[in-house]
C-alpha positions as CSV (number, residue, x, y, z in Angstrom):
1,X,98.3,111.1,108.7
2,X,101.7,110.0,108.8
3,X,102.1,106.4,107.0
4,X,105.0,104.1,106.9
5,X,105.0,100.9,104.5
6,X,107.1,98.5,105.2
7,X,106.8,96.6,101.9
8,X,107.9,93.0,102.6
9,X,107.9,91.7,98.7
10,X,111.2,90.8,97.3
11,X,109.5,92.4,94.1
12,X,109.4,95.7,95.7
13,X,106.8,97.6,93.7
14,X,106.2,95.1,91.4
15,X,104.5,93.0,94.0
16,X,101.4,91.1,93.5
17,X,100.2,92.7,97.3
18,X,101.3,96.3,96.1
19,X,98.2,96.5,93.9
20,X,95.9,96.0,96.6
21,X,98.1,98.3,99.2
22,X,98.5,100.7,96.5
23,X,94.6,100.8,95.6
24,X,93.9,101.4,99.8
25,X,96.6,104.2,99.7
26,X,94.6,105.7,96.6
27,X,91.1,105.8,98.7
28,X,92.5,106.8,101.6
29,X,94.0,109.8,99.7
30,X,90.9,110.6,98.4
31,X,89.3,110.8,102.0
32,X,92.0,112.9,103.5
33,X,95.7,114.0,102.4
34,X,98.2,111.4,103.7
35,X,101.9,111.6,104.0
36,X,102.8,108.4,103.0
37,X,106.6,106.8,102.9
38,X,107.3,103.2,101.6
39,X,110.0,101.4,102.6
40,X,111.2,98.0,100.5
41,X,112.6,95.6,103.3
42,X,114.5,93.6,100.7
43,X,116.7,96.7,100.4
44,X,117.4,97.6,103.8
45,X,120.4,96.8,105.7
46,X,119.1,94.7,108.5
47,X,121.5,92.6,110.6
48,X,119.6,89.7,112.7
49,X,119.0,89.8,116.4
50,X,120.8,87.9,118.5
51,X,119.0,87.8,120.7
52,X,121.7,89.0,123.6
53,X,119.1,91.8,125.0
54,X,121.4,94.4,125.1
55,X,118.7,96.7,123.6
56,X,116.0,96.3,126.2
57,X,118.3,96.7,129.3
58,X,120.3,100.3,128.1
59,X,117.6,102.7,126.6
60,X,117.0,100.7,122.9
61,X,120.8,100.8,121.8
62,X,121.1,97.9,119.6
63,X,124.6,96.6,119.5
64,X,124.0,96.8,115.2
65,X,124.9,99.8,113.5
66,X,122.8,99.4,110.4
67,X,119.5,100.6,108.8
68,X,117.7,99.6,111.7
69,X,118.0,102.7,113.9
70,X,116.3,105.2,111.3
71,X,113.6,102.7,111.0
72,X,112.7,103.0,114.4
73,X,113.1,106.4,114.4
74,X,110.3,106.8,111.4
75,X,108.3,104.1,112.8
76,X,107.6,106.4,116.2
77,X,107.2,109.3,114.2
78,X,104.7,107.7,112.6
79,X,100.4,107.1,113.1
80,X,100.2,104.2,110.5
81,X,102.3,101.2,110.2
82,X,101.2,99.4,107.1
83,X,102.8,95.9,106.7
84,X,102.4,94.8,102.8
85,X,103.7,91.3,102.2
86,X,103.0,88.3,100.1
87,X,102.7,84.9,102.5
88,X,105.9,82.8,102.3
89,X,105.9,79.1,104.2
90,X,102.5,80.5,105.8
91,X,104.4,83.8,107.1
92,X,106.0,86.7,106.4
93,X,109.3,86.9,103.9
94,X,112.4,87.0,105.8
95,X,113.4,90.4,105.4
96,X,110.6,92.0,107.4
97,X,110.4,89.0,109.7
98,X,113.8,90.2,110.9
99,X,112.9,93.9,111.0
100,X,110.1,92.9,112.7
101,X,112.8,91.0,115.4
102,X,115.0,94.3,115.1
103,X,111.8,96.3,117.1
104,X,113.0,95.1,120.4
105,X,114.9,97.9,121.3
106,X,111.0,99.5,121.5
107,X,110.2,97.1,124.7
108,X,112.4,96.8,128.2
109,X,112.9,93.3,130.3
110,X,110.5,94.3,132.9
111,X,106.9,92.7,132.0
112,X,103.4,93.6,133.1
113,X,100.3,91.7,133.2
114,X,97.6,93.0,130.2
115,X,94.4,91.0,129.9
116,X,95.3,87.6,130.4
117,X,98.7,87.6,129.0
118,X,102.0,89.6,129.9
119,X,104.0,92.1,127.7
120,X,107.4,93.6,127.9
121,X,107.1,97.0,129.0
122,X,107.7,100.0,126.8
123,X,110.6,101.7,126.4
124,X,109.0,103.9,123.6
125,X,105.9,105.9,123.5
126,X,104.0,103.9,120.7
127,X,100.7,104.5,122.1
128,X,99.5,106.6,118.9
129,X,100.3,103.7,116.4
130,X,97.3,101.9,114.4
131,X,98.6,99.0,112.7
132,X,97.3,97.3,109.1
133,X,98.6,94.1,107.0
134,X,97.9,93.9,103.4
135,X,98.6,90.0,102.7
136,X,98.2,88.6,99.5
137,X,98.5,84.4,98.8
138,X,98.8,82.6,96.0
139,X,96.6,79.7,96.7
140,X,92.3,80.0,95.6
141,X,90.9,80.4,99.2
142,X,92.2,81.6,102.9
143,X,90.6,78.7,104.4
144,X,94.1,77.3,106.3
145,X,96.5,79.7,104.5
146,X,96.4,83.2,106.3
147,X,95.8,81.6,109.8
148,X,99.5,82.0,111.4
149,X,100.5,85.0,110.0
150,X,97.1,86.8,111.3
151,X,97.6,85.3,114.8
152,X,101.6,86.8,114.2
153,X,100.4,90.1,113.9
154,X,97.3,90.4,116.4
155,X,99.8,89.2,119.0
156,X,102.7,91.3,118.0
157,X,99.7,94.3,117.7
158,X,96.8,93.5,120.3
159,X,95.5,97.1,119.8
160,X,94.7,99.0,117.1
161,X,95.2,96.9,114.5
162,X,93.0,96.0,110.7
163,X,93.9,92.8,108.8
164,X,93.2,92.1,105.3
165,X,94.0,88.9,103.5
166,X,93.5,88.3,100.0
167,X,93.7,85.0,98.2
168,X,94.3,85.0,94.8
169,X,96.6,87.5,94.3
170,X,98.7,86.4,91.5
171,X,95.7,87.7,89.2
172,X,96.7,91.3,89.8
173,X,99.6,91.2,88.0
174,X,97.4,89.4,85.1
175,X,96.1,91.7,82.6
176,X,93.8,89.8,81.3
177,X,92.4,89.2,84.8
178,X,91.3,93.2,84.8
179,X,87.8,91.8,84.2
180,X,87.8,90.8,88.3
181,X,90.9,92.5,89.5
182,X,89.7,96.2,88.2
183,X,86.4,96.1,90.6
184,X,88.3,93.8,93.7
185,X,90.7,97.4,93.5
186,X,87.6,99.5,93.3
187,X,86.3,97.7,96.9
188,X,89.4,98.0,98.2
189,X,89.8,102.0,97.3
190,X,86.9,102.0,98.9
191,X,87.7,100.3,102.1
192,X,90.6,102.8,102.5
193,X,88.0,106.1,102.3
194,X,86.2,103.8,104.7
195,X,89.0,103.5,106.7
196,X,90.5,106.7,106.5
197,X,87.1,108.8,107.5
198,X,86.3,106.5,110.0
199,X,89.6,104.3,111.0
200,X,87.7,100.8,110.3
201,X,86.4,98.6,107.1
202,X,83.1,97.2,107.4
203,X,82.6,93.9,107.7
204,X,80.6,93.0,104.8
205,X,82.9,95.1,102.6
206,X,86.3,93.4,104.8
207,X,84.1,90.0,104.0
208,X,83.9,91.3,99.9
209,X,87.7,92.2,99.3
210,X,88.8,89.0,101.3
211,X,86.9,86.8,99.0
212,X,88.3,84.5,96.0
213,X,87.9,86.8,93.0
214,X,87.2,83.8,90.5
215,X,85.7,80.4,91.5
216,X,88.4,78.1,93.5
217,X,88.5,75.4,91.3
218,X,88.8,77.7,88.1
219,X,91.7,79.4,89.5
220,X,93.4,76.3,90.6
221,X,93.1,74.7,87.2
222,X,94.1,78.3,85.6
223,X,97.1,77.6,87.6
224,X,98.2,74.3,87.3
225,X,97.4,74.7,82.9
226,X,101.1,76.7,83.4
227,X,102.6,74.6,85.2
């Protein structure tokens, strides 16, 4: 399998959500031999949209000459789009929110009907695509934190698509959190074997990793003692 991270952290490798994308890589490496390529948003070349269509109505030829076009390129040549980011204002950092803007040269004008809603039509065979996010907040719980960038992400991905949010992420970057973080990165190697051998996370394990790792109001007070 052919994976493409598009690594959304302004800390590149040093991210908080790299641990936990880094521990699934790990299992699913262990399950079957992946090909895995990450890219760091923050140091792409990626102009904004604007939004002038140009893309969509002569065969996906943006009017930017930038890193965009071999991004594309990668991403259809890919089986596994894995989104890692940390949540900023509720969302996704800016730098793959605009690569994210920058995929419209994959969809034409014309629209078709799908369900209930209507999509732009393909220019692009993406058909083969399975699509994760590997989000990572700050705050003690996901109660009213993950909620928009989820929605985000099943709209932009109705199909095959596996979302895992994980509150609390500061703590693995915190050595002396090992004593939580070292088994949360256990279940979540596991959860990639899971998902590589059978291309889905059980819900009680999904249910485990997205769970606060410390008690809410022991985090929070961890927290505000450095501030």
């Amino acid at each position: 399998m052919k994976i493409l991270v598009l690594n959304g952290s302004p800390k590149r490798d040093k991210s908080d959500t790299m641990h936990i994308t880094r521990a699934f890589l790990e299992g699913m490496k262990e399950a079957v031999l992946q090909d895995i390529h990450i890219i760091n948003t923050i140091d792409q070349h990626i102009e904004y949209c604007t939004g002038c269509f140009s893309c969509m109505q002569n065969g996906g030829t943006c009017i930017h000459n930038d890193d965009m076009k071999a991004i594309l390129e990668e991403i259809l040549d890919s089986d596994l789009l894995l989104f890692n980011f940390p949540l900023y204002c509720y969302g996704m950092p800016a730098s793959l929110k605009v690569l994210m803007d920058r995929t419209l040269p994959l969809s034409s004008m014309a629209m078709q009907k799908v369900g209930d809603r209507y999509e732009h039509v393909g220019q692009a065979d993406f058909s083969h695509l399975k699509y994760l996010m590997i989000c990572g907040c700050g705050f003690p719980n996901s109660r009213r934190n993950f909620e928009a960038a989820v929605m985000q992400f099943k709209l932009c991905f109705p199909g095959d698509h596996t979302i895992i949010t994980v509150p609390e992420s500061p703590m693995f970057n915190a050595p002396e959190a090992a004593v939580v973080t070292v088994p949360r990165l256990e279940l979540i190697k596991q959860a990639g074997r899971q998902y590589a051998e059978k291309g889905e996370i059980g819900a009680s394990l999904l249910a485990e990793i997205t769970s606060p790792m410390i008690p809410e109001d022991q985090y929070a007070a961890i927290v505000n003692s450095d501030v």
